[in-house]
C-alpha positions as CSV (number, residue, x, y, z in Angstrom):
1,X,-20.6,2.5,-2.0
2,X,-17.1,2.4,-2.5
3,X,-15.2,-0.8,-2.0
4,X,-11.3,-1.3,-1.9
5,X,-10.0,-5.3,-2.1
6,X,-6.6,-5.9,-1.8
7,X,-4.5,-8.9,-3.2
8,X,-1.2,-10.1,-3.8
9,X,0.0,-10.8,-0.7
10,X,2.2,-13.8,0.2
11,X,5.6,-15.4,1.6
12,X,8.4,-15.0,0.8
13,X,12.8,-15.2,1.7
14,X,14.3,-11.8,2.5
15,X,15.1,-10.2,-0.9
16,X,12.2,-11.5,-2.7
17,X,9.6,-9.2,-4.5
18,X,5.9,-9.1,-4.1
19,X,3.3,-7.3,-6.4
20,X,0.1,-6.2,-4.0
21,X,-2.7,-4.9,-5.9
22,X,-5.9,-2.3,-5.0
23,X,-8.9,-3.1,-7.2
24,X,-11.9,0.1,-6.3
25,X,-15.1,-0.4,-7.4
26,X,-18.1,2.4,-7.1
27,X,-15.0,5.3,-7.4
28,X,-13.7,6.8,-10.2
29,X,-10.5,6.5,-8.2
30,X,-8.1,7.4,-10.5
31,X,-9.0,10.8,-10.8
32,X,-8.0,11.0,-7.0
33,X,-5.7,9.7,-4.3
34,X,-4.7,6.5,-3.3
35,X,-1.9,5.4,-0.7
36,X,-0.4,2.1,0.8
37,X,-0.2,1.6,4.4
38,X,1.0,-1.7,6.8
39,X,0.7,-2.4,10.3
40,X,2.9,-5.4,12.1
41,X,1.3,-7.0,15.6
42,X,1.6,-4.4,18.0
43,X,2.6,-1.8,16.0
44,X,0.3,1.0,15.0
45,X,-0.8,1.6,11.1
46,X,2.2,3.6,9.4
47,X,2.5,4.7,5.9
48,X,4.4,2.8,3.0
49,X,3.5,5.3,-0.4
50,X,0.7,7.3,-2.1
51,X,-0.3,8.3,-5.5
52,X,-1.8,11.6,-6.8
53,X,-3.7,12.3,-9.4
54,X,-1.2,13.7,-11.3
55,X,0.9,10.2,-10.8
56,X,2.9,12.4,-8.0
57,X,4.6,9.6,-5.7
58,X,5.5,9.7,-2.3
59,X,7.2,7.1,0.2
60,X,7.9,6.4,3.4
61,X,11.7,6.7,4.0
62,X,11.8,2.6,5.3
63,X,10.7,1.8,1.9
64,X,12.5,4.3,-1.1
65,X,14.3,2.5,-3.9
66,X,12.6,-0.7,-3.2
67,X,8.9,-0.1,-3.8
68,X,7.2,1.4,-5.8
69,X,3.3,2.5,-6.4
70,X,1.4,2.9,-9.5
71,X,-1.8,3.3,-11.0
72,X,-4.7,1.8,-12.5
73,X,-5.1,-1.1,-10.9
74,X,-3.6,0.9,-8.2
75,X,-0.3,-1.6,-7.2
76,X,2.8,-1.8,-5.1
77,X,5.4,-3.5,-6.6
78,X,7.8,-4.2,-3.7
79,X,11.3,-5.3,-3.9
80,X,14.4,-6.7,-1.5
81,X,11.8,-7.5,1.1
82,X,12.8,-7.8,4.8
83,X,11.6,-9.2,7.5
84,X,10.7,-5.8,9.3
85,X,8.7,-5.3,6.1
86,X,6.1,-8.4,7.4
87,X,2.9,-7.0,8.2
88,X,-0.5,-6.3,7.0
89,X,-0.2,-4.0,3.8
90,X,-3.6,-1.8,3.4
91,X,-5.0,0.1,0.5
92,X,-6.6,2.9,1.2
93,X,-8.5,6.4,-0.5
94,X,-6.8,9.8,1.0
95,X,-8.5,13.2,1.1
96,X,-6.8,15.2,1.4
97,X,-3.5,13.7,-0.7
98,X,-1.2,13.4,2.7
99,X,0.0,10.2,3.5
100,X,-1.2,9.7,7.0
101,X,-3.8,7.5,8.6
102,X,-6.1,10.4,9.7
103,X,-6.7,11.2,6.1
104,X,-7.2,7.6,5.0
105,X,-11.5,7.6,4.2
106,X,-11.4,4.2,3.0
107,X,-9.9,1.1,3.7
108,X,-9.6,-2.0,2.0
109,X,-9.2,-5.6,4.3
110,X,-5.8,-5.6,4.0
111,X,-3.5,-8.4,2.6
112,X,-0.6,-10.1,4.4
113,X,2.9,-10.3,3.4
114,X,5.6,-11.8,5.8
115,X,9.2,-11.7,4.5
116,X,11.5,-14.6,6.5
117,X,15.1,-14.0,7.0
């Protein structure tokens, strides 16, 4: 049974940085996909950045030049935080490698990370 925990999380001033990490265990997951996602109170799940197995990147246009993913432990290293950037940040397995929610197949529990102007 796979499982995907999440960690890093925190508070911090607009500009800080914040190091989230994706620990998997029961998957050889870095032979495969992994991606980032957040979702903000009333908002719906969008994508932040996912990772092939070929350490191909991709990102979502709110968040190029200031984070970055990476792999094993999958991380995202994140960087001049905003406060639009506060929400719940989500690890997740993708198959196929698309970053969307419809091909997320596992979730983590998510980890919170508010940025405060």
């Amino acid at each position: 049974q796979l499982q995907l925990v999440e960690s890093g999380g925190g508070s911090v001033e607009s500009g800080g940085s914040l190091k989230l990490s994706c620990v998997a265990s029961g998957y050889g997951y870095s032979s495969n996909c992994m991606g980032w996602f957040r979702q903000a109170p009333g908002k719906e799940r969008e994508r932040v950045a996912d990772i092939d197995r070929d350490d191909k990147t991709t990102y979502a246009d709110s968040v190029k030049g200031r984070f970055t993913i990476s792999k094993n432990t999958v991380y995202l290293q994140m960087n001049s935080l905003k406060p639009e950037d506060t929400a719940m940040y989500y690890c997740a397995v993708l198959q196929p490698c698309s970053l969307q929610v419809k091909y997320a197949t596992y979730w983590g529990q998510g980890t919170q990370v508010t940025a405060s102007s």
